[in-house]
Steps between C-alpha positions, in 0.01 A plus 500: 500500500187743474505836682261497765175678416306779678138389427343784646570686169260292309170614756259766334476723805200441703226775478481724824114458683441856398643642193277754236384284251629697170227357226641763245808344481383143533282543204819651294690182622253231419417678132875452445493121570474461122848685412822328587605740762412742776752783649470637850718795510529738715754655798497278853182538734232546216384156571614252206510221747212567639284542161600218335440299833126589455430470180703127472272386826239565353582333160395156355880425378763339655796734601898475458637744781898615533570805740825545379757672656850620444656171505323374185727691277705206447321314229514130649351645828249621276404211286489309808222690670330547176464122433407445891247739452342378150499098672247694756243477191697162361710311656626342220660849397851464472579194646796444244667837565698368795855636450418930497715507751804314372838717354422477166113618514295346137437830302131683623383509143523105536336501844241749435435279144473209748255661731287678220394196375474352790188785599403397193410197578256643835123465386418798783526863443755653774622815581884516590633791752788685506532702800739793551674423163709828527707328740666282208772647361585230195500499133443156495202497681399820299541226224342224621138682586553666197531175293147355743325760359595468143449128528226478797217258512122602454367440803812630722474874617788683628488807790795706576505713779780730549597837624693569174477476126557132368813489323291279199370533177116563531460785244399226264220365753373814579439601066322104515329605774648184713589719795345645787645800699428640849679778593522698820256749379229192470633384840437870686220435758200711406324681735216274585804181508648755714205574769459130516822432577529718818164413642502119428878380510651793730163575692484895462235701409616815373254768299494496141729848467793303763460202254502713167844707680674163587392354171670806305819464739584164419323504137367142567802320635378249714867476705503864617090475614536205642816722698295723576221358620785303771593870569129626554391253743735633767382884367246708695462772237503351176352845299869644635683201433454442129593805360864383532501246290699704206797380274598192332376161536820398640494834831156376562559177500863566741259754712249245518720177616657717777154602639376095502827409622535788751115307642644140567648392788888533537508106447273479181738781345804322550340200369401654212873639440705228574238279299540713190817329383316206395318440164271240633330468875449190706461504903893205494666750322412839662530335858875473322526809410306702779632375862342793665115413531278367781274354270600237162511555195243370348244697783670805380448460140137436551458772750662721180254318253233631741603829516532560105846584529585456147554070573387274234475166571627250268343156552132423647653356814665844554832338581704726225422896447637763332511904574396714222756589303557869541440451859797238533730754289401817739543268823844406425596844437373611853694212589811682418366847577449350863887437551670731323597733741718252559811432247455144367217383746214488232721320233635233825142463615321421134832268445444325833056486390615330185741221665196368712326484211773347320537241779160418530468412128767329501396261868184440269633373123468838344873552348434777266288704714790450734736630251323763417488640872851397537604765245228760599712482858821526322598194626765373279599176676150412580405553117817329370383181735190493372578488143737221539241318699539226691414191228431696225620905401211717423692552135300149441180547614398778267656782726836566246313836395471629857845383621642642135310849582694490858819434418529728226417777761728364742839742515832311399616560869230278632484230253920531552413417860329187427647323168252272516254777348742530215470123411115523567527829270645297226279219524169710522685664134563083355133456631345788264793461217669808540822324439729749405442631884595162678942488484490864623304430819695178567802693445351718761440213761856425460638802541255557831629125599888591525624569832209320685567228734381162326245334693166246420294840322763680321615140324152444427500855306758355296370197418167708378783755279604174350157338465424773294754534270440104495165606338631761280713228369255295396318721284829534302548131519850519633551153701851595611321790661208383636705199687781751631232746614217167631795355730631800616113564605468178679742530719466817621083531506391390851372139525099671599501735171285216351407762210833591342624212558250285317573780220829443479469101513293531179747769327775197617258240341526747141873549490524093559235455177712728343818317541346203372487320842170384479550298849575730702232753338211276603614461862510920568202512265335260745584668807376815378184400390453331849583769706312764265221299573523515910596853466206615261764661237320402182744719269796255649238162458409597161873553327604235705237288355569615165852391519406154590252486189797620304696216635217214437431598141943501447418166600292417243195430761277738301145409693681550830645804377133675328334426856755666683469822259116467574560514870737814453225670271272420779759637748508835301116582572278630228584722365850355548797663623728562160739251645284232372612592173747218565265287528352544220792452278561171667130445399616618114777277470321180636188566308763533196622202539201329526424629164200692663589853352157655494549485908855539486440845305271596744729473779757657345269786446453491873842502561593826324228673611602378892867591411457841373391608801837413643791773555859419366442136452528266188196339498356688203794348287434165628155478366628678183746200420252296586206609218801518297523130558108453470503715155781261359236221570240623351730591199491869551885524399436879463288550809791355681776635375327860599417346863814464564719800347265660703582271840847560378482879519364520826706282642838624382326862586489395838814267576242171547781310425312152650348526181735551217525110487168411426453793240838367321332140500163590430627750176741174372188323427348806388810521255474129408133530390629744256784301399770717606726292595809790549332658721375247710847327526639841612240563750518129670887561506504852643274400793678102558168311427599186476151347413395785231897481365383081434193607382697704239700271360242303474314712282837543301491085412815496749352209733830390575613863641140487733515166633818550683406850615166299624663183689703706744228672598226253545792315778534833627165573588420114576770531789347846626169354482331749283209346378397800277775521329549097469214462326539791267842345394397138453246666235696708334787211490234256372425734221901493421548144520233424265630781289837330467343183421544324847116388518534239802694715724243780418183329556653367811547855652167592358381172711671630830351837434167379488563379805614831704241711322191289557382537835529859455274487175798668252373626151637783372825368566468207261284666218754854475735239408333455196480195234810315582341489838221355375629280315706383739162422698333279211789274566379165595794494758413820662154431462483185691619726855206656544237504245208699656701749562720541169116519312452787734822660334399418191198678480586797556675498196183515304482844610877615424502336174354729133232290326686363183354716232550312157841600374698396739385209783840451580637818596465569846471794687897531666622519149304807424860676537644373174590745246317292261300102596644260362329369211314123539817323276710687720316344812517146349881521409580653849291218673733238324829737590374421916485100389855518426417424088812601257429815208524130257234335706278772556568550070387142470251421726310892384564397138730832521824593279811549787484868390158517569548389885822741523304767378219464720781423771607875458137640488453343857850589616428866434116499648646363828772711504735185576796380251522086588281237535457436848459913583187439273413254671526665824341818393211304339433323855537825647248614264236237587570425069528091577 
């Protein structure tokens, strides 16, 4: 759900009927169009605003306006209003970047990458505004405007204006001369701009010695003359009266604001006062806020627009305005001044101006504004309210840095008071992966929880506690956990808390997948997604999502499962939220197995680069084992074996014990390709994997020992209707069976393979098998099931298999692990071994002395490793030797 927008903040200001035309500057602006950027800087009430106002009017180039203000520190907020403002010149702009204000917020350097070539693409030279940028307070928008300029388009042209110093790098622009800078000292009104001023805009005519004193007072700054002009229109001597301008900016300017105030009418002042509270003006809201005049709002803000009292309007219809900054600051002070003879009143009064406001904002869809009153009043319940929401918490629609900010200000006696500001407090931390901070602020909520009466919100509090910890379970992978924690949170959360719920149905959905209980998975999987989807909580409709593509490609329905990855990288947004990275690894496997690994590299790639930016999660080893797995294809042994000691590292580093399994499996075959047998039977053991301890013994020539590890656990998983792991045990077992010479029974569980693995399109699975497999496929048996198919299989092999150089054709590439090949009489005599031919009819029918065959007997023997016939045998099978 998108935070509502104010649009007002994208409108250049309107130009004012009479304003001094300032050609000077103009000229410096429009010479500058050629740089990448322009800087307006100077202290409040030199006329920024106003300046770049004229000189964009006047321009041939489309603009890009923000007026930011002192919410857009939070970097979402930001982003937001920066895209609305760039699809002002495109509409097209952004269109993908939908999720900025969802928990886990893509990186900027991917968003402003996203939106940089996005410009790119805009045939038009523009000019893009940034309008009181000292009001942001955020490396990471520091970052991001640094990395536009480094990277920005040729025809875009950026303007800063701001009251302070940017906080980037522009030394470098200013040596490559891609900057210009106008300072206060350009910005001083000279004293021609200054005679014009008073007799055109303010309508006094003063002699040139009056101009050249009150010129000199103010040195130029158009705030305190257009002050004083207010002040001198109610004057009689003005010769007497401007000798006491003296001092500071700042006296003159609090001198000259009590003189114009001191001339309105006891109505307008109040106005003016109790209006000062708010950052933005519209005749709705300060009829909220100001209860006391005859007249409306919206006459009074025009009547003030009139009068020049420091107003700007925001919007050509002159619904919205603003005061001028200063001015706002020095009203609210009198505000205070104005009570506080009495102890408390000014603070009760502001708090009271700021709760209108909040309610106002709140009666018309504006929950953050509302918020942000809320706390300005020191209204804790009102604030805690209005972060929960009422369909969907402010913590996800792009407000967790506000609400973060507030509660960490918050004294423990209040959030004490209300423990459901502790939970909120630990899921704002979970939001922005502070983890180590969540168990100490549910500990907290507890604590503040004992001793209450239980009613309908305090059990919902501790159904949130548990959601949490539901979530922190998850990341850890701890089903036990996660279902404890899920149920607990069920039946406490209140039936309307649509949110957490939903949360905790998917974190239910995990623990199930977990477990193995696929069934019952899917169903909370499919409830989340569909309430997610009414709800608008994409984070919640995107894992959910991904745990149903998880469960389809399990399944063996590959297709089904690559489309529903697709919709979750779609889900994600581009640049995509680094949960995605999940979906890219589903992406990696499937692509694998289709034998595509040019795209399955590539999402792999993604996937790592998605996961790193991921806190305390074991993603990163996930796609680690997996290249490991894509190396071992491609017959990097090495490249693996590094891949994953360096998966295995991090993950015993960092307790990821989730993936300790698939490390020990994926370094067995690692240890296999190197024909290190010990090690690999150790390994398989130590970890109880069944399937690589089969594999093993294979490799060893025991297929006795493997198929009956193998035909317990192809019932097992038959009964428990894992179709993953069926299939990868009727392979495996119809590599063993034709090993140990049972050729019917394998080709008939090759024939019922073919049969599972087809509609999903299976390849790797068959050719990493290697040349008993395909063997086993040229049977005429096996070949009849389904020949379009098995020629699709067999193909591929043209790309696993060496071209036979001219020593030895027969030799393939799975016995590249013998010590030494066996020779091509060696091959012959161990060919007639497998038909079952005596050492005196192998003599006879090779025109061999018996000692001849023994001897050659003992050759292969000791090249296999093996020390009877049938291990040979076996271990030549294995071997892909006959």
């Amino acid at each position: 759900m998108m935070m509502p927008m104010i649009t007002t903040k994208l409108y250049m200001p309107p130009l004012r009927l009479n304003v001094v035309t300032r050609q000077r500057l103009i000229g410096l602006l429009n010479e500058g169009l050629h740089r990448k950027l322009t800087i307006i800087s100077a202290p409040a009430g030199f006329g920024k605003t106003t300046l770049v106002s004229e000189w964009l009017t006047g321009c041939d180039r489309p603009v890009a306006w923000i007026s930011l203000d002192e919410g857009d520190h939070d970097p979402a907020r930001f982003l937001t209003y920066l895209i609305a403002a760039l699809q002002t010149i495109d509409r097209k702009i952004g269109a993908g970047l939908s999720h900025l204000q969802s928990p886990q917020m893509p990186p900027i350097e991917s968003i402003m990458t996203t939106l940089i070539n996005e410009m790119n693409a805009i045939t038009t030279h523009f000019v893009l505004v940034l309008d009181d940028y000292h009001l942001i307070k955020s490396g990471p928008i520091d970052e991001a405007i640094t990395l536009l300029l480094e990277r920005m388009p040729p025809q875009m042209h950026l303007v800063i204006s701001t009251r302070e110093e940017p906080r980037l790098s522009i030394a470098r622009l200013r040596v490559r001369n891609q900057l210009t800078e106008v300072r206060a000292s350009d910005l001083r009104f000279t004293y021609s701009e200054t005679a014009e001023f008073l007799a055109s805009v303010m309508g006094l005519h003063l002699s040139s010695e009056n101009i050249a004193l009150l010129e000199a007072r103010t040195e130029g700054w158009i705030a305190g003359l257009q002050l004083a002009a207010l002040s001198m229109k109610e004057q009689i001597d003005v010769a007497a009266f401007l000798p006491s301008f003296s001092g500071s900016h700042h006296f003159i300017l609090d001198y000259m604001v009590e003189e114009v105030l001191s001339q309105q009418s006891a109505s307008i002042q109040t106005f003016l006062l109790h209006t000062s509270i708010l950052d933005r003006l519209s005749g709705p809201l300060c009829d909220a806020v100001f209860r006391q005049s005859h007249a409306s709002g919206q006459e009074t803000l025009e009547f003030l627009e009139r009068a020049n009292l420091f107003i700007v309007p925001l919007d050509n219809e002159r619904h919205w305005y603003r005061y001028h900054h200063l001015f706002a600051d020095l009203l609210r002070q009198r505000l205070l001044q104005r009570f506080s003879s009495t102890t408390g009143e000014g603070e009760r009064i502001v708090a009271e101006l700021h709760t209108r406001a909040s309610i106002w904002y709140e009666d018309n869809g504006l929950e953050m504004e509302a918020f942000r009153h809320a706390v300005a009043a020191n209204d804790t319940s009102r604030a805690a309210r209005l972060v929960e929401g009422e369909r969907m918490p402010l913590l996800f629609r792009g407000g967790v840095v506000p609400v973060l900010d507030w509660l960490e200000s918050l004294p423990h006696e209040e959030l004490d008071a209300r423990p459901a500001l502790w939970a909120m407090y630990a899921s704002a931390l979970l939001m922005t992966g502070q983890m180590t901070g969540v168990e100490p602020k549910l500990l907290a909520a507890e604590k503040a929880l004992q001793g209450l009466e239980q009613d309908a919100r305090s059990r919902d509090t501790f159904g949130h506690i548990a959601a949490i910890r539901a979530t922190l379970a998850v990341s850890k992978h701890q089903s036990e956990n996660i279902m404890a924690e899920a149920k607990r949170a069920l039946e406490y959360l209140h039936s309307d808390n649509l949110p957490v719920r939903t949360a905790t149905t998917w974190s239910l959905g995990y623990a199930y997948h977990l477990q193995g209980n696929r069934t019952a998975a899917s169903k909370a999987y499919h409830e989340a997604v569909s309430i997610s989807e009414k709800i608008g909580h994409v984070v919640i409709t995107m894992m959910a999502t991904l745990g149903l593509a998880k469960l389809q490609e399990a399944d063996n329905q590959l297709q089904m499962a690559a489309e529903t990855y697709q919709y979750v990288q779609k889900l994600a947004g581009t640049p995509p939220l680094p949960a995605a990275c999940e979906a890219h690894l589903g992406l990696a496997r499937i692509y694998y197995e289709w034998n595509d690994l040019h795209t399955a590299e590539h999402h792999g790639e993604q996937a790592i680069q998605l996961a790193g930016q991921l806190e305390q999660t074991d993603r990163v080893v996930a796609a680690q084992v997996f290249f490991a797995r894509l190396k071992l294809a491609q017959g990097d042994v090495s490249g693996a074996a590094a891949m994953i000691a360096k998966a295995e590292y991090v993950a015993r580093k960092h307790c990821f014990v989730m993936q300790i399994p698939p490390i020990a499996e994926t370094q067995v075959l690692i240890w296999l390709q190197q024909d290190n047998k010990t090690a690999a039977t150790r390994l398989a053991q130590k970890h109880d994997l069944p399937i690589l301890q089969a594999r093993v013994l294979l490799a060893q020539g025991d297929a006795s020992a493997a198929l009956a590890m193998l035909e317990p656990l192809l019932v097992r998983a038959e009964a428990k209707q894992l179709e993953d792991e069926r299939l990868k045990i009727m392979l495996l077992l119809a590599v063993v069976l034709y090993t140990y010479g049972k050729q019917a029974k394998a080709a008939q569980m090759v024939s019922e393979a073919l049969v599972i693995a087809e509609p999903g399109g299976f390849i790797r699975s068959f050719v990493d098998e290697g040349i008993p497999m395909k063997r086993l496929l040229c049977d005429a048996a096996v070949h009849r099931t389904m020949p379009a198919y098995i020629e699709k299989l067999l193909a591929e092999w043209k790309e696993e298999e060496p071209k036979s150089g001219g020593g030895k054709p027969n030799q393939p590439r799975h016995a590249e692990s013998l010590i030494e090949p066996l020779s091509e009489r060696e091959l012959e005599i161990l060919q007639l071994i497998e038909k079952g031919l005596s050492n005196r009819e192998i003599a006879q029918q090779l025109f061999l002395a018996i000692s001849t065959v023994k001897g050659h007997n003992r050759n292969i023997f000791d090249k296999l490793q093996v020390q009877r016939r049938t291990e040979a045998v076996a271990r030549a099978r294995q071997l892909g030797l006959l």
